[in-house]
OpenMM code with the backbone's topology and positions (N, CA, C; nanometers):
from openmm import Vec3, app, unit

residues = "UNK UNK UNK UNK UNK UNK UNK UNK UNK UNK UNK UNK UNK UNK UNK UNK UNK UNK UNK UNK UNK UNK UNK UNK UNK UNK UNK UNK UNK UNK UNK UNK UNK UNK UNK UNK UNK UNK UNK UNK UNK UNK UNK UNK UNK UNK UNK UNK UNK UNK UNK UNK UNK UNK UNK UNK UNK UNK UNK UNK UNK UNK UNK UNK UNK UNK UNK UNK UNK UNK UNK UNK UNK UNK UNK UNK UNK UNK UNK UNK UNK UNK UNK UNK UNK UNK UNK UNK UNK UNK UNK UNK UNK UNK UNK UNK UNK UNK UNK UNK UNK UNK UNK UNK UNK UNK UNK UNK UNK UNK UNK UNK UNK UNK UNK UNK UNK UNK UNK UNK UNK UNK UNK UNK UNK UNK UNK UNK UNK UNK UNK UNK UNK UNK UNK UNK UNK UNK UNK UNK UNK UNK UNK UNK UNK UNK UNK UNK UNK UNK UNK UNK UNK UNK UNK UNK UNK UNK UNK UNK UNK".split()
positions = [
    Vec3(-0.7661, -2.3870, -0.4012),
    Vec3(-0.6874, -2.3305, -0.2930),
    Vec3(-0.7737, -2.2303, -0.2164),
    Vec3(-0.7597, -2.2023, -0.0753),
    Vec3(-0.8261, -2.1415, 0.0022),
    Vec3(-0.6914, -2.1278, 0.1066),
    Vec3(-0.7229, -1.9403, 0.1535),
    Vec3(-0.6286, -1.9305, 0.2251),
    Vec3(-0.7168, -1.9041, 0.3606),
    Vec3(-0.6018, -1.9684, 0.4619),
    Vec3(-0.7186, -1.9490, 0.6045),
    Vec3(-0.6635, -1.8814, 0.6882),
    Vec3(-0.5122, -1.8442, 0.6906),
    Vec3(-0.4430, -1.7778, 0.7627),
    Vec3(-0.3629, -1.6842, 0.6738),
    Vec3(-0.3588, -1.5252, 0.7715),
    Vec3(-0.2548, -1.4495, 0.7799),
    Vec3(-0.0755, -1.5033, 0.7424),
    Vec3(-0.0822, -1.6223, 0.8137),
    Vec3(0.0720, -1.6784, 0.7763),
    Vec3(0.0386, -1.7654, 0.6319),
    Vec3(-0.0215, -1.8059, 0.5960),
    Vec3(-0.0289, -1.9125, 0.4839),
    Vec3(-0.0677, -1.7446, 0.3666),
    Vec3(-0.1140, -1.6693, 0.3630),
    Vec3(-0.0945, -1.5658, 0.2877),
    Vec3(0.0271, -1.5101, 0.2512),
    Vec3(0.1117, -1.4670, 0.3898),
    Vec3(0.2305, -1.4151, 0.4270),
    Vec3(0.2877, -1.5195, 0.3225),
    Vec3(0.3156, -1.6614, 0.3306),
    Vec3(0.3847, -1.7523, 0.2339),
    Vec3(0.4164, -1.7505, 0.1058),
    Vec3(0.2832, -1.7094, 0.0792),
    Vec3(0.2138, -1.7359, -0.0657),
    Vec3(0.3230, -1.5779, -0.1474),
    Vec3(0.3101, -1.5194, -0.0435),
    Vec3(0.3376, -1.3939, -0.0979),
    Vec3(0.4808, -1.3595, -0.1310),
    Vec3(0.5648, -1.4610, 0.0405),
    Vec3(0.6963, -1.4675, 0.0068),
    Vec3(0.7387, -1.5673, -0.1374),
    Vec3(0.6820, -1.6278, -0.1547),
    Vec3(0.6761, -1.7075, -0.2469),
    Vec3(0.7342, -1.6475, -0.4044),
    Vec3(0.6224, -1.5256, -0.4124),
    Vec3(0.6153, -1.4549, -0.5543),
    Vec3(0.7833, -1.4089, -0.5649),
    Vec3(0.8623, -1.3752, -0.4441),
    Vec3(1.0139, -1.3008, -0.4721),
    Vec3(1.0553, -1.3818, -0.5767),
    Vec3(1.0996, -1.3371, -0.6975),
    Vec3(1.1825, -1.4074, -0.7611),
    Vec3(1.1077, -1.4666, -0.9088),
    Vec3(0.9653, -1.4844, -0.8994),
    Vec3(0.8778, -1.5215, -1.0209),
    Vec3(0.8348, -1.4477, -1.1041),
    Vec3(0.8241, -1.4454, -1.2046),
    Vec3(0.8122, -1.3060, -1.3103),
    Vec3(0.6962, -1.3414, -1.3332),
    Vec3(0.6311, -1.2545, -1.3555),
    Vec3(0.4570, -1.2169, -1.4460),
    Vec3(0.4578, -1.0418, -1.5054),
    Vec3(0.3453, -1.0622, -1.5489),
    Vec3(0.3013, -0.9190, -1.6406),
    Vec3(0.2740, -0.8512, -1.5561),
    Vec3(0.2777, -0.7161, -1.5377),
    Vec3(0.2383, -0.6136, -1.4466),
    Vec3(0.1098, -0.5802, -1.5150),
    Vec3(0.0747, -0.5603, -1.6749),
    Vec3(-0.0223, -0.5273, -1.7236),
    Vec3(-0.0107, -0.6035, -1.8700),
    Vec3(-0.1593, -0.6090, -1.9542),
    Vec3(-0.1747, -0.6453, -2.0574),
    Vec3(-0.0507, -0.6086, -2.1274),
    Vec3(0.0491, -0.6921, -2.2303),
    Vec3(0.1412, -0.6170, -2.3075),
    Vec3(0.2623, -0.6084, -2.2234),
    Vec3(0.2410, -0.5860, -2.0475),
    Vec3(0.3901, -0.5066, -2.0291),
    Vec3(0.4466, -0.6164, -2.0492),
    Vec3(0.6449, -0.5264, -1.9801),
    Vec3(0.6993, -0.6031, -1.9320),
    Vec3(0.7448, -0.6770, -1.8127),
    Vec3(0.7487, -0.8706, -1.8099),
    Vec3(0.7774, -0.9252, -1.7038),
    Vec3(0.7995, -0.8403, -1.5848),
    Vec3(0.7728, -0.8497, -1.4381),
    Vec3(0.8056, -0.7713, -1.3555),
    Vec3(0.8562, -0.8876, -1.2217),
    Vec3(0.9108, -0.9173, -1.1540),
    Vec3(0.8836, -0.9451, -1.0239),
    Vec3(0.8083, -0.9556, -0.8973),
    Vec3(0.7147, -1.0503, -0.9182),
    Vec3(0.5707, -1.0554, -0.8724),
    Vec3(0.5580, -1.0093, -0.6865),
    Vec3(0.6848, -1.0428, -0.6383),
    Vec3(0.6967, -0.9553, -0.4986),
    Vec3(0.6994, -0.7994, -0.4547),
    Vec3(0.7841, -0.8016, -0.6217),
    Vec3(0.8362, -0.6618, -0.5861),
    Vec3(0.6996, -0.5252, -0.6614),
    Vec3(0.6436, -0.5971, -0.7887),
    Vec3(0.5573, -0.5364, -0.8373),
    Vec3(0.4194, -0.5778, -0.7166),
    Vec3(0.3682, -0.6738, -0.6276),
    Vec3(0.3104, -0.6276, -0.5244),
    Vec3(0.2906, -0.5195, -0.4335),
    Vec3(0.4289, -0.5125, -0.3507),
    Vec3(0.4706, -0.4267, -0.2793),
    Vec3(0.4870, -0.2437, -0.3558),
    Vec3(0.4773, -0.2058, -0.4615),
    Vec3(0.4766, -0.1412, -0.5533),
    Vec3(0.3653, -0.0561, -0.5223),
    Vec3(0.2643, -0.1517, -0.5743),
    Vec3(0.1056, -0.1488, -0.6340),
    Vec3(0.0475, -0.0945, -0.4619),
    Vec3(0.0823, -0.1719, -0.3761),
    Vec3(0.0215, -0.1313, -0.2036),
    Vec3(0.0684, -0.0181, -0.2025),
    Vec3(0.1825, -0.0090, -0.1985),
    Vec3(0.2420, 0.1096, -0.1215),
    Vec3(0.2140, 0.2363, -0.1951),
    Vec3(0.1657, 0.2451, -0.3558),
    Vec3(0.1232, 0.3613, -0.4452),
    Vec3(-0.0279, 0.3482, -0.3796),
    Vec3(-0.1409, 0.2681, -0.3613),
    Vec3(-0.2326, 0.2651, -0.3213),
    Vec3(-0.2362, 0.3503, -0.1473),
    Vec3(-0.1365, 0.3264, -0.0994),
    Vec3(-0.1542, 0.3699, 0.0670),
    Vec3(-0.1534, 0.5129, 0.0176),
    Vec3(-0.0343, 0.5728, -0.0615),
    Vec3(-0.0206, 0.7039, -0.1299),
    Vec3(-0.1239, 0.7740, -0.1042),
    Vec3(-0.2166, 0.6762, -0.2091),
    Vec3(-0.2822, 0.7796, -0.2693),
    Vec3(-0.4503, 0.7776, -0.1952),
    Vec3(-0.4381, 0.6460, -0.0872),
    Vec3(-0.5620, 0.6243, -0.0435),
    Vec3(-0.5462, 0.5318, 0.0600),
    Vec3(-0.4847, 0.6370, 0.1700),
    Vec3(-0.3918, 0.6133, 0.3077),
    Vec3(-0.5575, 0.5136, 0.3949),
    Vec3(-0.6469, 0.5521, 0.3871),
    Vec3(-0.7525, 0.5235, 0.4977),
    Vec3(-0.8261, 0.3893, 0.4724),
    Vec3(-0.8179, 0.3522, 0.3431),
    Vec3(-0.8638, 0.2433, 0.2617),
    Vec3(-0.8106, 0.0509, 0.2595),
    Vec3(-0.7508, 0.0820, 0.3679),
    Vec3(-0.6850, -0.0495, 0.4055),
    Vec3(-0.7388, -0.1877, 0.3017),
    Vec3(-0.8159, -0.1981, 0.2732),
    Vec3(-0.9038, -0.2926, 0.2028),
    Vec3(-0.8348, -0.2701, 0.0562),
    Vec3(-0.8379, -0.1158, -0.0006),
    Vec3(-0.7969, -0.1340, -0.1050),
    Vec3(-0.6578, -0.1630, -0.1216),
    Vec3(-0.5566, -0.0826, -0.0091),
    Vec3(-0.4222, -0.1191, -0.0356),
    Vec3(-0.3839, -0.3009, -0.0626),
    Vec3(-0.4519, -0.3474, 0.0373),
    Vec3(-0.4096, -0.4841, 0.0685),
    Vec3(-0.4693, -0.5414, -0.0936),
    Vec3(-0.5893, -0.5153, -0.1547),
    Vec3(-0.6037, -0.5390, -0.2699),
    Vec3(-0.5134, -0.5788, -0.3894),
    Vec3(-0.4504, -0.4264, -0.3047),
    Vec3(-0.3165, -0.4093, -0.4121),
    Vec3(-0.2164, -0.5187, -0.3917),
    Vec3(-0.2171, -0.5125, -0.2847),
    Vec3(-0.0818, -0.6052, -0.2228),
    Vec3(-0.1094, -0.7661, -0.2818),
    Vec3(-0.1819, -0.8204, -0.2647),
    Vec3(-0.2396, -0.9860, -0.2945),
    Vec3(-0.2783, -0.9981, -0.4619),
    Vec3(-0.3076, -0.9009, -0.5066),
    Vec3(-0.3685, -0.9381, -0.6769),
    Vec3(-0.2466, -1.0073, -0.7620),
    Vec3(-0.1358, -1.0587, -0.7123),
    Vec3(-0.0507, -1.0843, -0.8012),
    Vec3(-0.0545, -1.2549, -0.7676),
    Vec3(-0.1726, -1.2713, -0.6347),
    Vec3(-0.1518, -1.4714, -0.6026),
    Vec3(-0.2179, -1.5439, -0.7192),
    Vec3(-0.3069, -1.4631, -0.8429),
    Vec3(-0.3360, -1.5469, -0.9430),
    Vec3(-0.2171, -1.5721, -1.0503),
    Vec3(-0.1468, -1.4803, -1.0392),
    Vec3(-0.0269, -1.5101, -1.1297),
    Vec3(0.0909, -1.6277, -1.1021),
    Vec3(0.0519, -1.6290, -0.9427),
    Vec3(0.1637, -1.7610, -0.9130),
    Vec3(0.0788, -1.8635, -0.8850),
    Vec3(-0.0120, -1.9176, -0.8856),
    Vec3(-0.0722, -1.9836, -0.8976),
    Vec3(-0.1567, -2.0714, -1.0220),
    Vec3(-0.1265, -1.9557, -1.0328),
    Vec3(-0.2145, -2.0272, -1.2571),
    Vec3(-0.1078, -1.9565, -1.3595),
    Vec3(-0.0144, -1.9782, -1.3529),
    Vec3(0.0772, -1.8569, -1.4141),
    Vec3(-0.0058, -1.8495, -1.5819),
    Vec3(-0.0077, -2.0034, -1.6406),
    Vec3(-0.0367, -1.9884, -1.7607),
    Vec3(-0.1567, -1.9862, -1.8096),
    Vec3(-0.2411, -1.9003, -1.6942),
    Vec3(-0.4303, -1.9122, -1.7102),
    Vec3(-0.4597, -1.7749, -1.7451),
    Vec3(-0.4730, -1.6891, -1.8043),
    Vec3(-0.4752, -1.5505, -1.8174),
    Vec3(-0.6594, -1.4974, -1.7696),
    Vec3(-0.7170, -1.6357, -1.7741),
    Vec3(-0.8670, -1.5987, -1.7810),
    Vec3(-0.9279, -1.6222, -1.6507),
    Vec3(-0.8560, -1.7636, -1.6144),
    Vec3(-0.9071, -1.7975, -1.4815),
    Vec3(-0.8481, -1.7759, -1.3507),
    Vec3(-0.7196, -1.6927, -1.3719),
    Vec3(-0.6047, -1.6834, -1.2351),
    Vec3(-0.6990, -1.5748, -1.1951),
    Vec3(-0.7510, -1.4595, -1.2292),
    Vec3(-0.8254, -1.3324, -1.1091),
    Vec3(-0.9515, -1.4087, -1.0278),
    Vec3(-1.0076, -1.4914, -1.0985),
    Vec3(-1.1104, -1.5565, -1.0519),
    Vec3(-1.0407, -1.7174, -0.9306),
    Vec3(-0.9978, -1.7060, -0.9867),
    Vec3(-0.8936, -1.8205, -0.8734),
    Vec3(-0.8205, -1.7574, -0.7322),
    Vec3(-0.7790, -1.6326, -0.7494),
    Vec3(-0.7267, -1.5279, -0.6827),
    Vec3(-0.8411, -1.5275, -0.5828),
    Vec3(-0.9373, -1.4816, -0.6409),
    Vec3(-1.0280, -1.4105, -0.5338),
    Vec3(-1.1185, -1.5067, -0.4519),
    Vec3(-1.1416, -1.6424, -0.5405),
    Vec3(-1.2210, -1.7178, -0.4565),
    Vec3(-1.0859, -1.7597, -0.3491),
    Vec3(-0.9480, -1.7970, -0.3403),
    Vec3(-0.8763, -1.8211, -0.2771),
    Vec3(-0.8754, -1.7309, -0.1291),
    Vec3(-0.9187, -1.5602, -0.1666),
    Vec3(-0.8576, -1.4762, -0.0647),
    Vec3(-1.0147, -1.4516, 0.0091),
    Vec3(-1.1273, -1.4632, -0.0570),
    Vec3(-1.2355, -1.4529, -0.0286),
    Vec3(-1.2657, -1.4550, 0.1385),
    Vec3(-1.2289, -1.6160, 0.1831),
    Vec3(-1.2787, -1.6292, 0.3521),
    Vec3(-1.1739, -1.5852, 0.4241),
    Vec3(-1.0418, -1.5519, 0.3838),
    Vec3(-0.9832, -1.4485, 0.5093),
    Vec3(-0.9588, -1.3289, 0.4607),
    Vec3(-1.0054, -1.2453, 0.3854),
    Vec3(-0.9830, -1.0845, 0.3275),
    Vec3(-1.1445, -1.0421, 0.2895),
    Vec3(-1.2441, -1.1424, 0.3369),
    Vec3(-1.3594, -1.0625, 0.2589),
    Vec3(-1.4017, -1.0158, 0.1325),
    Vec3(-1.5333, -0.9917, 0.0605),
    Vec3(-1.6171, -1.0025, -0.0146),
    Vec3(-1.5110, -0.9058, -0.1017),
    Vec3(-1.5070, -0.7420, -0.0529),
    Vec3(-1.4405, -0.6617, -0.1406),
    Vec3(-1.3085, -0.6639, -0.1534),
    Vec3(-1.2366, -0.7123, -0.0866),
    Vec3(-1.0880, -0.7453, -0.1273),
    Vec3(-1.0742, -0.7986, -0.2406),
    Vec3(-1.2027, -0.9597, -0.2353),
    Vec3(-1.2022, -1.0171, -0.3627),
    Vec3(-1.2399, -0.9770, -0.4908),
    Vec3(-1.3754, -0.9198, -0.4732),
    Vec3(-1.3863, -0.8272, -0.5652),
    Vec3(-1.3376, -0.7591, -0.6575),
    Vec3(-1.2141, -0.6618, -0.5708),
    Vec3(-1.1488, -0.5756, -0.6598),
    Vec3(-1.0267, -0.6825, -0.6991),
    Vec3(-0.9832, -0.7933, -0.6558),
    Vec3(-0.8979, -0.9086, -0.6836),
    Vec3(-0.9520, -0.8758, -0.8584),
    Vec3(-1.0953, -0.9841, -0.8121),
    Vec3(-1.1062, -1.0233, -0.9141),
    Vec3(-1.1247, -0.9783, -1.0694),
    Vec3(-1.2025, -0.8322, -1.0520),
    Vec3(-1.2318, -0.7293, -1.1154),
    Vec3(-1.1182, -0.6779, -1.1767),
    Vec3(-0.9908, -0.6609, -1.0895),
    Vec3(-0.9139, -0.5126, -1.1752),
    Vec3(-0.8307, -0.5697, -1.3049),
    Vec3(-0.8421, -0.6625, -1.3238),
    Vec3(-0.7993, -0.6414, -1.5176),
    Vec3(-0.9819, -0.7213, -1.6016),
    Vec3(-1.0435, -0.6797, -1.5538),
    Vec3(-1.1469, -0.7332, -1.6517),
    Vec3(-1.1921, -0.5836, -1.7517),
    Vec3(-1.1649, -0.6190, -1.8611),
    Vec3(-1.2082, -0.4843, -1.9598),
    Vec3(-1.3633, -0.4439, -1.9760),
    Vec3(-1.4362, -0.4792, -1.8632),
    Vec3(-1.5531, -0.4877, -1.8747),
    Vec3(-1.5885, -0.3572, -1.7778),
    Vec3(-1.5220, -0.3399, -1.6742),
    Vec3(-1.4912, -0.1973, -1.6053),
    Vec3(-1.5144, -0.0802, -1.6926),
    Vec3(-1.4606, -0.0632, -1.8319),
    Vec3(-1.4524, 0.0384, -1.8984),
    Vec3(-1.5792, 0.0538, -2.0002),
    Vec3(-1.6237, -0.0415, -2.0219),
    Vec3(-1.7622, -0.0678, -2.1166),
    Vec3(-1.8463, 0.0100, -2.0405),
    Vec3(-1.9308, 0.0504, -2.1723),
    Vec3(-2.0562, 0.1323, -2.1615),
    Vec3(-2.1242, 0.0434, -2.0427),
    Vec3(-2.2037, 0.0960, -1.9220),
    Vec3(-2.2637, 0.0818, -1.8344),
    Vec3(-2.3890, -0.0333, -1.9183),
    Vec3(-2.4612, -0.0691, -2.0395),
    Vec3(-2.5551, -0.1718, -2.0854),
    Vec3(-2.4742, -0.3018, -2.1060),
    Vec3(-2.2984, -0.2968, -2.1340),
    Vec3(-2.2692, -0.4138, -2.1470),
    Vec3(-2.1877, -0.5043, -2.0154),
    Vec3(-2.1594, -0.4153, -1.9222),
    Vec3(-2.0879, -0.4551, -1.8016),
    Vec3(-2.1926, -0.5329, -1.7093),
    Vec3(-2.1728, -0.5924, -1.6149),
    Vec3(-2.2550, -0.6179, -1.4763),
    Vec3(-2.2651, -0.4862, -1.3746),
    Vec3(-2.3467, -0.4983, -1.3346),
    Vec3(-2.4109, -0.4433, -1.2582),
    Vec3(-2.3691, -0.3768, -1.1626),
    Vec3(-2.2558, -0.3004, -1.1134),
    Vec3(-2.1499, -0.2370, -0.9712),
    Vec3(-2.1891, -0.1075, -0.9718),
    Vec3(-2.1673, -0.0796, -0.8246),
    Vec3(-2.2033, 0.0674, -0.7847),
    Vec3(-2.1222, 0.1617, -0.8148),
    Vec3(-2.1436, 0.2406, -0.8238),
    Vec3(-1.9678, 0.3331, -0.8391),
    Vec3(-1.8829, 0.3585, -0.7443),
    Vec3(-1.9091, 0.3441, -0.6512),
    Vec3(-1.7769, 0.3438, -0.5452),
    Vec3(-1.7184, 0.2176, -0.5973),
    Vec3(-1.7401, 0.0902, -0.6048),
    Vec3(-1.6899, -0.0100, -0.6689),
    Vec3(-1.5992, -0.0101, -0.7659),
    Vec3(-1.6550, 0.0829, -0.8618),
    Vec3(-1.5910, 0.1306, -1.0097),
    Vec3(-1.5072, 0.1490, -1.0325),
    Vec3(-1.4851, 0.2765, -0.9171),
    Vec3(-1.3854, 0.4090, -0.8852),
    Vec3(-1.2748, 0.2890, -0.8496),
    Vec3(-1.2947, 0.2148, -0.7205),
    Vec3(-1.2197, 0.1736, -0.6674),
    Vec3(-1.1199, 0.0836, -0.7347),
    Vec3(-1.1642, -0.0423, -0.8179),
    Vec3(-1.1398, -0.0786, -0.9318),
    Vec3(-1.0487, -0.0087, -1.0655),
    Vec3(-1.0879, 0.0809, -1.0694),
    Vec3(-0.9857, 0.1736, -1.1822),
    Vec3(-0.8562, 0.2330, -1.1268),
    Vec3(-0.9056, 0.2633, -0.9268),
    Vec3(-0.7913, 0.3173, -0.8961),
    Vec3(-0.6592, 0.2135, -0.8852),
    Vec3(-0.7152, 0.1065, -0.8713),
    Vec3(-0.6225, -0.0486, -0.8505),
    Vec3(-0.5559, -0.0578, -0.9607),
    Vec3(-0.6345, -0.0505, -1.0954),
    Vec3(-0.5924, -0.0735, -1.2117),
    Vec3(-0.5042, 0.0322, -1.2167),
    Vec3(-0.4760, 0.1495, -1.2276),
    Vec3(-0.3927, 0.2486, -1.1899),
    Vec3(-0.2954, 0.1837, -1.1474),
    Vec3(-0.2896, 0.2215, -1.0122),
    Vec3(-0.1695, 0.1727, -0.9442),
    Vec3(-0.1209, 0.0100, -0.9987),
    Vec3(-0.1645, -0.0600, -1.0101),
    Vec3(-0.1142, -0.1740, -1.1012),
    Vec3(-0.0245, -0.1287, -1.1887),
    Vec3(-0.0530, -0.0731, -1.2949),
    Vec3(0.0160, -0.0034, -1.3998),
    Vec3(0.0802, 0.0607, -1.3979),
    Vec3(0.1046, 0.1115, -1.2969),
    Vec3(0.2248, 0.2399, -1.2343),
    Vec3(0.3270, 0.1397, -1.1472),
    Vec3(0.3082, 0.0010, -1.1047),
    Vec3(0.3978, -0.0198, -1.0052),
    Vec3(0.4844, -0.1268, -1.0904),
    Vec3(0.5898, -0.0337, -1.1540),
    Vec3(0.6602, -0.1000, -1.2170),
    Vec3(0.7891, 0.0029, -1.2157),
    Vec3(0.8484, 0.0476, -1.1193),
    Vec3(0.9453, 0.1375, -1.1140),
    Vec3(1.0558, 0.0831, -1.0473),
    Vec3(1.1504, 0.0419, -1.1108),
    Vec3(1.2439, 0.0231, -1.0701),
    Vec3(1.3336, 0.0917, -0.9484),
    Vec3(1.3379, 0.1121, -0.8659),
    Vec3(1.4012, 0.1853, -0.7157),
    Vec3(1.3079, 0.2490, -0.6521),
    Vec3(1.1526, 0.2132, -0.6690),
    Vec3(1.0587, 0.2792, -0.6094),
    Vec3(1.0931, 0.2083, -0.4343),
    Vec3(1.0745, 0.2612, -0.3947),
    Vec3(1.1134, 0.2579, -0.2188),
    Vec3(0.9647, 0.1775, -0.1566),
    Vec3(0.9093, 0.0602, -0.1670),
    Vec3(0.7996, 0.0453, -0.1085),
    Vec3(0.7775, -0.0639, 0.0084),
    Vec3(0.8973, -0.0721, 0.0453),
    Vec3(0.9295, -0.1179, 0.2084),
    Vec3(0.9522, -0.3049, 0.1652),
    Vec3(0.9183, -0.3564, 0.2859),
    Vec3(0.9350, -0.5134, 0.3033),
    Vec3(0.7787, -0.5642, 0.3211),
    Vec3(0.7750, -0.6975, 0.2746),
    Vec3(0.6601, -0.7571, 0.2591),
    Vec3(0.6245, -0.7287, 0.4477),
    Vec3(0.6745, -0.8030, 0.5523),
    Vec3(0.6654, -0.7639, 0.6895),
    Vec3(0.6231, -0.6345, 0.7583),
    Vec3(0.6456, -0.5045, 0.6248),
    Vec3(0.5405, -0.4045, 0.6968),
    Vec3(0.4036, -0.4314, 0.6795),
    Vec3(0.3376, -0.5158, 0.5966),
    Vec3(0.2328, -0.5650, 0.6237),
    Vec3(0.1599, -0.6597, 0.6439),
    Vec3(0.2057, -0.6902, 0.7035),
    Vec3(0.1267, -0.7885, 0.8067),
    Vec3(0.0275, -0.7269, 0.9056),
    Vec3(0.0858, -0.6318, 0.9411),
    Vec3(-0.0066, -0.6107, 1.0757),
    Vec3(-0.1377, -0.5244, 0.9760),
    Vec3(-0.1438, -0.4816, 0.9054),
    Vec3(-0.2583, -0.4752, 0.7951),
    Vec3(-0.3497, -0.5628, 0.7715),
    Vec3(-0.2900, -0.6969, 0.6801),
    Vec3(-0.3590, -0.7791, 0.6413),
    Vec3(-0.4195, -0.8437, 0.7660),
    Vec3(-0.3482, -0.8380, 0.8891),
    Vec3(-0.3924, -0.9266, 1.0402),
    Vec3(-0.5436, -0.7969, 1.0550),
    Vec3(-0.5177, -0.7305, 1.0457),
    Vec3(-0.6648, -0.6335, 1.0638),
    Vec3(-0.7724, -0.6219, 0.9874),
    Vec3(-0.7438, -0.6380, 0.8101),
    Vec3(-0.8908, -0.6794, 0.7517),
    Vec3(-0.9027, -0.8108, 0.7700),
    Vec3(-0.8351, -0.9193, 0.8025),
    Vec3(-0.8789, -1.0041, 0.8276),
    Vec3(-0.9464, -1.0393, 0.9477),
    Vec3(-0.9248, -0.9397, 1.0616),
    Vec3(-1.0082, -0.9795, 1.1640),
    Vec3(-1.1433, -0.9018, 1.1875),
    Vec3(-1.1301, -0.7783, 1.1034),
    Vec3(-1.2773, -0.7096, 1.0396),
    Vec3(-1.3420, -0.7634, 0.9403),
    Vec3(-1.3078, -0.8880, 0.8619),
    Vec3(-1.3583, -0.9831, 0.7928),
    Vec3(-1.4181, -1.0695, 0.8403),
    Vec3(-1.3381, -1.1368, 0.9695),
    Vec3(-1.4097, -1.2563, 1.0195),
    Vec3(-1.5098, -1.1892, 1.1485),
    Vec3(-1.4848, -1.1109, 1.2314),
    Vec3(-1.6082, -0.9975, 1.3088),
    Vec3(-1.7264, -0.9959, 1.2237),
    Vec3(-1.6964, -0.8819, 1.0760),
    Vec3(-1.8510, -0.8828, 1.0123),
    Vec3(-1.8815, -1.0720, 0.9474),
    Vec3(-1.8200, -1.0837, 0.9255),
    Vec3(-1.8826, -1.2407, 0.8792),
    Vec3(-1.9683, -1.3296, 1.0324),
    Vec3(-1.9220, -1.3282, 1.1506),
    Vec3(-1.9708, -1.3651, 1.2752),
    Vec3(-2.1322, -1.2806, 1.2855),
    Vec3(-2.1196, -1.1757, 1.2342),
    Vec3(-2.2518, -1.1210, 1.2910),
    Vec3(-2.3638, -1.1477, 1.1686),
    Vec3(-2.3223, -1.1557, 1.0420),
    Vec3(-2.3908, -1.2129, 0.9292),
    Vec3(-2.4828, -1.3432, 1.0061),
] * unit.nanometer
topology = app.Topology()
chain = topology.addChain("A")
for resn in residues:
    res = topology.addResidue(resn, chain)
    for name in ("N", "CA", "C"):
        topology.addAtom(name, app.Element.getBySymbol(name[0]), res)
């Protein structure tokens, strides 16, 4: 799967209302729309300027509806999916934020910078926190006009590559 549009994302996403997955290793089932919208909107919180990472937040749950019963290969499926319309680091932190390899001593992990790191742990964070029942974190439709903007600062820097 490869997503090429803003609306075929938008889909994917309306999609999750209603499908249960894990919010984290262990938890409990959550509502893969609603624990999206969760995870963004604690991310805008806490890291209003970062558009890249919120939206991070927002999309990391398309490996769960997509591979529901793959635990190994859905982040990696995720990210090659969001890769050509969200760009390199969207996927990235896609793919990255439940790998326990983040937390390993710096000789057994790969190779990431620390802004990478940071960014990554803060996802994992908010992941783990967006499981609140009456948390207020709007309608999938407030972002759009988001995702329509790293995606067109995605396909800009990819044109000049």
């Amino acid at each position: 799967m490869e997503l090429r549009s803003v609306e075929e994302l938008m889909d994917l996403l309306h999609a999750c209302r209603g499908a249960r997955g894990t919010a984290c290793a262990g938890g409990a089932p959550v509502d893969l729309h609603d624990h999206a919208l969760q995870t963004a909107a604690l991310l805008r919180r806490s890291r209003p300027a970062d558009k890249e990472l919120q939206v991070a937040g927002l999309v990391h749950v398309i490996g769960q509806l997509s591979r529901p019963g793959d635990l190994t290969g859905r982040a990696d499926h995720a990210a090659g999916a969001l890769r050509p319309l969200l760009g390199e680091r969207v996927s990235l932190l896609v793919r990255l934020h439940r790998e326990d390899r983040v937390q390993e001593p710096a000789v057994h992990r790969p190779v990431m910078d620390e802004p990478v790191m940071d960014d990554v742990l803060i996802l994992r964070q908010a992941d783990e926190s967006a499981r609140t029942a009456g948390l207020d974190a709007g309608v999938l439709e407030d972002w759009r006009t988001v995702l329509e903007l790293v995606s067109a600062r995605h396909a800009r820097l990819g044109a000049v590559d």
